[in-house]
MARTIGU-852188 format. One line per field, with one value per residue (C-alpha): residue in one letter; y, z, x. Coordinates in nm, 4 decimals. Layout:
# MARTIGU-852188
res [A, ...] .
north [Y, ...] .
up [Z, ...] .
east [X, ...] .
//
This chain:
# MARTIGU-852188
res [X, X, X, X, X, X, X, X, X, X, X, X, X, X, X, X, X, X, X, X, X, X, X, X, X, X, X, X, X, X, X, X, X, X, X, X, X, X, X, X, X, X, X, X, X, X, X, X, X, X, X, X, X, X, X, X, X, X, X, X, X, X, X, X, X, X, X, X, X, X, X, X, X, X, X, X, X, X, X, X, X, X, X, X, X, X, X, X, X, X, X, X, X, X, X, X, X, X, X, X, X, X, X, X, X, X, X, X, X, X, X, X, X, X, X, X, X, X, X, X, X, X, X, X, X, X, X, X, X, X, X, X, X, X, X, X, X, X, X, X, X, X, X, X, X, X, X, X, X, X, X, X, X, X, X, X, X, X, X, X, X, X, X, X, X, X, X, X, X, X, X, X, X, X, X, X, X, X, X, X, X, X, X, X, X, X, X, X, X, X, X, X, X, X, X, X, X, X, X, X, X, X, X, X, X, X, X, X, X, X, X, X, X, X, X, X, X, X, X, X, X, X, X, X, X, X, X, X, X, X, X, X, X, X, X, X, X, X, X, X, X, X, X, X, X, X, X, X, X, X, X, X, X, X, X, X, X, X, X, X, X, X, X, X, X, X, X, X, X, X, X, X, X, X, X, X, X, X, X, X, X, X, X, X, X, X, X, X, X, X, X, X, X, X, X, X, X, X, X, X, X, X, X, X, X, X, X, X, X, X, X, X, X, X, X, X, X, X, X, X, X, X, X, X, X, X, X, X, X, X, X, X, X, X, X, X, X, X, X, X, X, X, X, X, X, X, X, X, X, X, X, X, X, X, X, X, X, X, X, X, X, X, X, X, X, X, X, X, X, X, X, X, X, X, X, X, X, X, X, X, X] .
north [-1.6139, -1.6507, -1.3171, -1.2742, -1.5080, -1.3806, -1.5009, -1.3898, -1.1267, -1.3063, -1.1444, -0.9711, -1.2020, -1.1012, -0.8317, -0.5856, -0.3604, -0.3562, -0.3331, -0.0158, 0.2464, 0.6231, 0.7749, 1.1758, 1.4438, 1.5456, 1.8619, 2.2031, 2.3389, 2.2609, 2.4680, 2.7248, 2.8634, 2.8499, 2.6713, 2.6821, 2.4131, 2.1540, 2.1155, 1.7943, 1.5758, 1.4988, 1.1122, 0.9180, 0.6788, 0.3742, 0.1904, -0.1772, -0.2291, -0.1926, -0.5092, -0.7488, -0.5502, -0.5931, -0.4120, -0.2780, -0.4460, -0.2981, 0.0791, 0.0263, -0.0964, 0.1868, 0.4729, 0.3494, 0.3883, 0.7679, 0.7489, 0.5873, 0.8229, 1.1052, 1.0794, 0.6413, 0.6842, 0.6503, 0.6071, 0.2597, 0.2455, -0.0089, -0.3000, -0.5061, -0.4526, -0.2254, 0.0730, -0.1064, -0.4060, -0.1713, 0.0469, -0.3385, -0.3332, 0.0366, -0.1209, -0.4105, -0.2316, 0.0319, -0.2037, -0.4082, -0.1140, -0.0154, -0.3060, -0.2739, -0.2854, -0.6227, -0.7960, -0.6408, -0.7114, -1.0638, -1.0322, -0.8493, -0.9470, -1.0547, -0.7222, -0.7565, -1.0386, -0.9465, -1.0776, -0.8411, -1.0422, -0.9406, -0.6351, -0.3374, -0.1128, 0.2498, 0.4184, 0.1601, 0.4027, 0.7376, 0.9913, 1.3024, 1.3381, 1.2325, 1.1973, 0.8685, 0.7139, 0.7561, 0.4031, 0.1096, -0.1594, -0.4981, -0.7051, -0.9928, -1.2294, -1.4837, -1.7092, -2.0492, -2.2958, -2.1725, -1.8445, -1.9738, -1.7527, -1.6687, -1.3235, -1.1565, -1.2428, -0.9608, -1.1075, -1.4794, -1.4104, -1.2356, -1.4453, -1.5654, -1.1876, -1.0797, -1.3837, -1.3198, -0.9431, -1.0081, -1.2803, -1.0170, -0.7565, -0.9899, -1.1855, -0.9601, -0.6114, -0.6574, -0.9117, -0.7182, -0.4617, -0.7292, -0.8109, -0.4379, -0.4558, -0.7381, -0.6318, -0.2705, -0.4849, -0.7180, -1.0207, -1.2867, -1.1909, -1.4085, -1.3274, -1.1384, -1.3250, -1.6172, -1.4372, -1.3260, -1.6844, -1.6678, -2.0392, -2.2001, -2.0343, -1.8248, -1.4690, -1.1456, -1.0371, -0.9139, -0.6954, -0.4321, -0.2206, 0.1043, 0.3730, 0.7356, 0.8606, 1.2059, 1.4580, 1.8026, 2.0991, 2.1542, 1.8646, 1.8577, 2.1842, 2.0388, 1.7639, 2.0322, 1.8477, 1.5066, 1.2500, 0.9640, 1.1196, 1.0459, 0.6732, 0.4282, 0.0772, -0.2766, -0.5023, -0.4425, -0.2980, -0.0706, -0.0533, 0.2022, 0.2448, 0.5840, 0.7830, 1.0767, 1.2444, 1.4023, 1.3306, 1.0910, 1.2975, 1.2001, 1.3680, 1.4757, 1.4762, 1.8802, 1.7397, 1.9218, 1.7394, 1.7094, 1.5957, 1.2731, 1.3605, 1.0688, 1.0356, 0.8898, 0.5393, 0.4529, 0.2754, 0.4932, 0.2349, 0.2438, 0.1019, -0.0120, -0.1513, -0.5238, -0.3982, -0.1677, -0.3905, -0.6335, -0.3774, -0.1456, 0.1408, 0.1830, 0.0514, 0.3311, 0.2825, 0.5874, 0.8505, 0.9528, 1.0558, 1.1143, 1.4517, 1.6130, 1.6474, 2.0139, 2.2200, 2.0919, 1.7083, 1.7563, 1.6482, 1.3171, 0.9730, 0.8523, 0.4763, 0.3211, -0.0076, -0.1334, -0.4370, -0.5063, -0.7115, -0.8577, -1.0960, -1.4800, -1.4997, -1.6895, -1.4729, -1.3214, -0.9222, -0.9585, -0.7593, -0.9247, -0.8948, -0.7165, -0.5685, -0.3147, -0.1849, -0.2369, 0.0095, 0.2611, 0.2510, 0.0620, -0.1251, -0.2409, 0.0249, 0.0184, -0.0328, -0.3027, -0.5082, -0.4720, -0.6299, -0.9101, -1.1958, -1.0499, -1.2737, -1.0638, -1.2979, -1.1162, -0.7615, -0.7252, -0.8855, -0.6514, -0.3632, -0.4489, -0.5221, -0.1709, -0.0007, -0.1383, -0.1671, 0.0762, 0.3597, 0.6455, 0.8878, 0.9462, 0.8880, 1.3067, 1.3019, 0.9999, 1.0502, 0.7089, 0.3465, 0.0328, -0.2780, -0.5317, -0.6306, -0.3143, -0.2037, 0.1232, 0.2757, 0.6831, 0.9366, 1.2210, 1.5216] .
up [1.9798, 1.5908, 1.3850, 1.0127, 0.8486, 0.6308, 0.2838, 0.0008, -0.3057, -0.6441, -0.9175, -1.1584, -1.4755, -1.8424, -2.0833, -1.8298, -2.1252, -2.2364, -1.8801, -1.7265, -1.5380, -1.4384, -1.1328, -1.2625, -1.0673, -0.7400, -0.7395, -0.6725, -0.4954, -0.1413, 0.1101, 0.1812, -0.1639, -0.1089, 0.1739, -0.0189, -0.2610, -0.1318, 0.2517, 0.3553, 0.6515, 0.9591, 0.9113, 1.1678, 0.9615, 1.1280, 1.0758, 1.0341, 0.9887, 1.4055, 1.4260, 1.4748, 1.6690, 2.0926, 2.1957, 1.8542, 1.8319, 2.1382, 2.0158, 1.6917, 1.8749, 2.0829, 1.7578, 1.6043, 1.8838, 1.8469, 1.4807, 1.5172, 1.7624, 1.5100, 1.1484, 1.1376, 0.7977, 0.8557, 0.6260, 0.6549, 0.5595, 0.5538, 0.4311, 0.2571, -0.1174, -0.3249, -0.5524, -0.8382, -0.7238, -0.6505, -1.0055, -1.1683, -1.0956, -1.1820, -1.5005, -1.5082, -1.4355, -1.7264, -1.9744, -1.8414, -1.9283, -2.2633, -2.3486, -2.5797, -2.4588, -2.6750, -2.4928, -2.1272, -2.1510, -2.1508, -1.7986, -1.6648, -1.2893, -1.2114, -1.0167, -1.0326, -0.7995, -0.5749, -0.7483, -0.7355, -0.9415, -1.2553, -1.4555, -1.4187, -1.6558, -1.7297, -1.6827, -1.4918, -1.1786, -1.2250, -0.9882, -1.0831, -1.3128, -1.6566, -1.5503, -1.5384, -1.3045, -1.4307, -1.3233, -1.4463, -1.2123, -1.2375, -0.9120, -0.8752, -0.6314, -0.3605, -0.5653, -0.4226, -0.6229, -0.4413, -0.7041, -1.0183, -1.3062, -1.6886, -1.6830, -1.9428, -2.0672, -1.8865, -1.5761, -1.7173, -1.8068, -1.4552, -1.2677, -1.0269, -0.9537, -0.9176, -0.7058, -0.4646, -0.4350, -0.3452, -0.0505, 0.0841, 0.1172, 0.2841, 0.5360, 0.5805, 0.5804, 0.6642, 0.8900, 1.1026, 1.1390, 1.2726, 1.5566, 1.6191, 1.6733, 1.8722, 2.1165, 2.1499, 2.2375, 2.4543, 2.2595, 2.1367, 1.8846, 1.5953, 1.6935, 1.4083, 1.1351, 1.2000, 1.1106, 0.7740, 0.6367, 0.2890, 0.1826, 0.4650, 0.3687, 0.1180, 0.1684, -0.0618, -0.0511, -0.3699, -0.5051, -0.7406, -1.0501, -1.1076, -1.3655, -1.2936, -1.6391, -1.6604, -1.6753, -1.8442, -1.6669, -1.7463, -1.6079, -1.3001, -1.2491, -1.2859, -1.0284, -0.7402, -0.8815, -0.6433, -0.8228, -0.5885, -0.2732, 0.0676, 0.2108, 0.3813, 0.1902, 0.2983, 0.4608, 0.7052, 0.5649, 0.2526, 0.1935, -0.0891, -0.3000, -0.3185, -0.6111, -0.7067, -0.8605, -0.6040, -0.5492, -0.2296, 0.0728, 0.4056, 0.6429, 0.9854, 1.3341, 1.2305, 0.9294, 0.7322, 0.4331, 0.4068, 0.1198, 0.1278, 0.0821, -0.1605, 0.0830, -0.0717, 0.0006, 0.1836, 0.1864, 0.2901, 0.5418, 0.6340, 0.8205, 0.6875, 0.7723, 0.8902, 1.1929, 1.3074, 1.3379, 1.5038, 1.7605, 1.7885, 1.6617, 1.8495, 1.5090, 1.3199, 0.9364, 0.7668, 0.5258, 0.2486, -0.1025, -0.4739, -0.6027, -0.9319, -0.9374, -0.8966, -1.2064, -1.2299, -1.2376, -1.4028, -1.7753, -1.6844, -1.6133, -1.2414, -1.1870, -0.8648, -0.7081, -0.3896, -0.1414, 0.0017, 0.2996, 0.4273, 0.6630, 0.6046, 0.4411, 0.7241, 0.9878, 1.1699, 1.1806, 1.5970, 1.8400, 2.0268, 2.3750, 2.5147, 2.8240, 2.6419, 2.4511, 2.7858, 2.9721, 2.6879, 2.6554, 2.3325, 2.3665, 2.1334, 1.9737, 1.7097, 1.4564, 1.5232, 1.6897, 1.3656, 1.1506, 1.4269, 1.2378, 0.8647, 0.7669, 0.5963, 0.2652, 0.2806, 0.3680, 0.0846, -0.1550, -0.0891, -0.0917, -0.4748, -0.5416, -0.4040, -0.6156, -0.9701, -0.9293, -1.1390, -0.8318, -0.8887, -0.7854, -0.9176, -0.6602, -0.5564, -0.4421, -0.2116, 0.1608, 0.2701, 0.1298, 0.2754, 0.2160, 0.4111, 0.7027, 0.7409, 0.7762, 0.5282, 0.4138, 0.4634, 0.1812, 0.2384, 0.0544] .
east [1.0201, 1.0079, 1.1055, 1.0976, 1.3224, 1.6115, 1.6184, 1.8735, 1.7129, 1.8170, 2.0345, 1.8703, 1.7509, 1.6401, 1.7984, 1.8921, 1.9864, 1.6384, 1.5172, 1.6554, 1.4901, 1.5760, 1.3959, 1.2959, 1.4526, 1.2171, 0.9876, 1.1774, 0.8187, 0.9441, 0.7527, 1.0121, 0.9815, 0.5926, 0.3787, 0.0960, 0.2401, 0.4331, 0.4042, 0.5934, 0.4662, 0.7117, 0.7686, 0.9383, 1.2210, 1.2566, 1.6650, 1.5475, 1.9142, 1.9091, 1.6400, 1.9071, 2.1017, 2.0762, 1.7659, 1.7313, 1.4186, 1.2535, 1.4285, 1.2125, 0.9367, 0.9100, 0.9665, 0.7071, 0.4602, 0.5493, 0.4826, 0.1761, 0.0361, 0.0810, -0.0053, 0.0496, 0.2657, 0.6494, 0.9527, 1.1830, 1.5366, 1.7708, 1.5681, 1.8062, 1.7183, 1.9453, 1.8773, 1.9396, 1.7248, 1.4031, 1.4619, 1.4387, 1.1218, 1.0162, 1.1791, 0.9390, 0.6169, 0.7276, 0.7346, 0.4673, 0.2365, 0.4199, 0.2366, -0.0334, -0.3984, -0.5530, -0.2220, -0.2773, -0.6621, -0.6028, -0.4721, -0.7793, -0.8298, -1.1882, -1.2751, -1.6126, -1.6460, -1.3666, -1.0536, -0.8095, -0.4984, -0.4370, -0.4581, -0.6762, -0.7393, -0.7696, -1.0937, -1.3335, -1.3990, -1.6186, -1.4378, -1.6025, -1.9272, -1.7927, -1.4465, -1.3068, -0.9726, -0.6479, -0.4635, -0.3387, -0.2849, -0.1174, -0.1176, 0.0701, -0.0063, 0.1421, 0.3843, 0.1932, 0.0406, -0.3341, -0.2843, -0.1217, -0.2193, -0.0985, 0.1213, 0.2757, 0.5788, 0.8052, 0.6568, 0.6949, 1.0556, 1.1712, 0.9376, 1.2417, 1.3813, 1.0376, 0.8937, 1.2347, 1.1996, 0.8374, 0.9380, 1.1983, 0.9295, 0.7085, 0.9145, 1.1960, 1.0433, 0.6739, 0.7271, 0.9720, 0.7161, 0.4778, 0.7137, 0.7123, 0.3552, 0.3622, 0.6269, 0.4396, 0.1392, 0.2823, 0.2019, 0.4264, 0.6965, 0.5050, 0.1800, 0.1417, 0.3328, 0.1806, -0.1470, 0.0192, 0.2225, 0.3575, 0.3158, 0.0780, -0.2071, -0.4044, -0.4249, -0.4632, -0.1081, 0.0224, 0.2998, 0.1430, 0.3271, 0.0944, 0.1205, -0.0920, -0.1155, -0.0589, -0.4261, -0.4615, -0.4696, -0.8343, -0.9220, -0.6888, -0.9190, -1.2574, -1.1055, -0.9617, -0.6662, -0.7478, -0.6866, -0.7756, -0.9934, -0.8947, -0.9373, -0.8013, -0.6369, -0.7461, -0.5005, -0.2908, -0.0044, 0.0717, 0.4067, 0.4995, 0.8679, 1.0430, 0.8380, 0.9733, 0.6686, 0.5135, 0.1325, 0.1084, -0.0643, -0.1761, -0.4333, -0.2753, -0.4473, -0.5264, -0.7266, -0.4571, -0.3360, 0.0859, 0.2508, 0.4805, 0.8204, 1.0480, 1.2926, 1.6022, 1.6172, 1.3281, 0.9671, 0.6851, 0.4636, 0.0988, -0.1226, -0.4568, -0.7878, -0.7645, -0.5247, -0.7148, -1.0071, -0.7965, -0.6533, -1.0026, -0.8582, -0.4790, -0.3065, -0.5496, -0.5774, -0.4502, -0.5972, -0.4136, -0.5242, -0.3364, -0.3319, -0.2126, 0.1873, 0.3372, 0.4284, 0.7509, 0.6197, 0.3099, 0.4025, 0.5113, 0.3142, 0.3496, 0.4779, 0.4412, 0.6027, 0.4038, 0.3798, 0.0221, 0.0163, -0.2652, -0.4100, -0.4768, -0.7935, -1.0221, -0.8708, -1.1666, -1.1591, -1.2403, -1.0807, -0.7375, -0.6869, -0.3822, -0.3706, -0.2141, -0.4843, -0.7434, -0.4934, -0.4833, -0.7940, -0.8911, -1.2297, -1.4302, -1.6279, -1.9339, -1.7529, -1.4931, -1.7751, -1.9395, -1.6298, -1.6380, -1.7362, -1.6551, -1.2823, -0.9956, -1.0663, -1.4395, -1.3689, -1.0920, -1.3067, -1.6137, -1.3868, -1.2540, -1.6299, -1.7202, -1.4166, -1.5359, -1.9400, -2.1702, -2.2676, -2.5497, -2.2783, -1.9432, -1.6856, -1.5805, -1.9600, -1.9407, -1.8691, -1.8965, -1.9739, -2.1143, -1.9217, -2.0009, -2.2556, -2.3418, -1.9880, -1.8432, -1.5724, -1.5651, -1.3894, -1.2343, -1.2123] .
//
């Protein structure tokens, strides 16, 4: 059975002097000073230093069943990139988007049609009558010849660190958690990474650097202080860096929204849209929305390091068959038959589209959102 493939990280390359980053110290609102602030959710942390280990696999495999019948966001440790390696590339994305705006602009992805590479600036999405998104984005994708593109020159200039870190994620991180799903599902080992290849194939993988600037506190009122309403992300994994700032929240079985603690050392992990299609609902894509920082955070700009993985762009969004999912339970219901027939490639690219096109109504009055074939995406408050 084929697993994810180990491959070494590179040593860090550039002027590391002029490349450094500090994490800011984590929010002193914890819950037991006042529930009505900070209430963190009860993650399950998954060891992927146990993968290799005899059974280990099958251990993990069956913790994150547990976690995914719960609130399906969990915490993974142990993933074979150090401290120093991740904070590179907080460093990177910082001064990425120190950058100024005539040099970024050049690097605009093509959002409008569906392209999703590239930068993304400020203030393109209405999320409240008259108020306007407050993220920068720069996605970089697949290093294959298929998506060759100009970057900037702090991207040209770490390109091999950067291009390394991103293969790690992917093969050695992501693609353990595919065997995970697999074994819980009873399917071959590389059922799922062979759905997800790296270099065989094009695909909408990308590893993002994103900066939340900092909002007033008049208009963190006008906006309930939600930054980013509830939804759920596109691919099939999300797979998010420790961020200190406090602002990530996901929407438990109770409706109730928990906060996401930065657990020292870890990757927050959730699922998203193209597995649940392809496992009618058991792998459920999860809800989680951005709100304004607590006091103690709220003066300072939010920077984010994430991996998106996603499915092989002609990979049809149908239902697999597992006799797992028949004894649970899982048949095909409305909705996955109606992404039957809609490929990964399409239902990422409408999404973008959807994100970015003029709408009548700003985005805090929009409940759901066709995207495709007459299938939507549903917001939460």
């Amino acid at each position: 059975m084929a697993t994810a493939v180990q491959q070494p990280v590179s040593q860090p390359v550039g002027n590391r002097a002029s490349l450094q980053y500090k994490q800011v110290p984590e929010t002193k609102y914890e819950s037991n000073v006042d529930p009505s602030i900070v209430e963190w959710a009860d993650l399950v942390t998954l060891d992927l230093s146990k993968f290799e280990q005899p059974g280990g696999k099958e251990a993990l495999a069956k913790q994150l069943f547990n976690a995914l019948q719960t609130i399906g966001f969990f915490y993974v440790i142990n993933f074979g990139l150090t401290q120093e390696e991740v904070d590179r590339q907080f460093a990177i994305g910082k001064s990425l988007f120190e950058l100024p705006t005539e040099e970024k602009i050049k690097y605009r992805a093509d959002l409008e049609n569906g392209g999703y590479n590239g930068y993304k600036p400020l203030g393109l999405r209405e999320v409240a009558p008259g108020i306007f998104d407050n993220t920068e984005i720069y996605n970089i994708p697949k290093f294959t010849p298929h998506f060759e593109r100009p970057h900037p020159e702090v991207v040209n200039e770490n390109r091999p660190e950067i291009e390394r870190f991103a293969r790690h994620i992917h093969h050695n991180i992501a693609g353990k958690l595919l065997v995970l799903f697999a074994i819980i599902l009873e399917l071959p080992e590389d059922y799922f990474i062979s759905r997800h290849r790296y270099d065989d194939a094009p695909s909408d993988c990308h590893l993002r650097y994103m900066k939340y600037h900092r909002r007033d506190a008049e208009t963190n009122a006008k906006l309930d202080n939600v930054w980013v309403k509830g939804h759920t992300d596109f691919g099939s994994l999300t797979l998010l860096f420790r961020q200190p700032v406090a602002a990530l929240q996901v929407k438990s079985n109770d409706g109730s929204w928990k906060w996401v603690r930065p657990y020292d050392g870890s990757i927050t992990v959730n699922v998203a849209d193209a597995l649940q299609f392809l496992t009618n609902g058991f792998l459920k894509s999860s809800v989680h929305r951005v709100v304004a920082p607590p006091p103690d955070q709220s003066n300072v700009d939010r920077l984010g390091l994430l991996y998106f993985l996603r499915p092989e762009d002609d990979l049809e969004l149908r239902p697999i068959e597992s006799s797992v999912l028949t004894k649970l339970g899982y048949e095909p219901d409305a909705e996955t038959q109606s992404a039957a027939g809609i490929t990964a490639g399409e239902w990422v690219k409408a999404r973008v589209r959807s994100g970015v096109n003029k709408q009548t109504q700003a985005r805090s009055e929009v409940k759901e959102q066709e995207i495709i074939k007459g299938v939507k995406a549903k917001y939460y408050d």
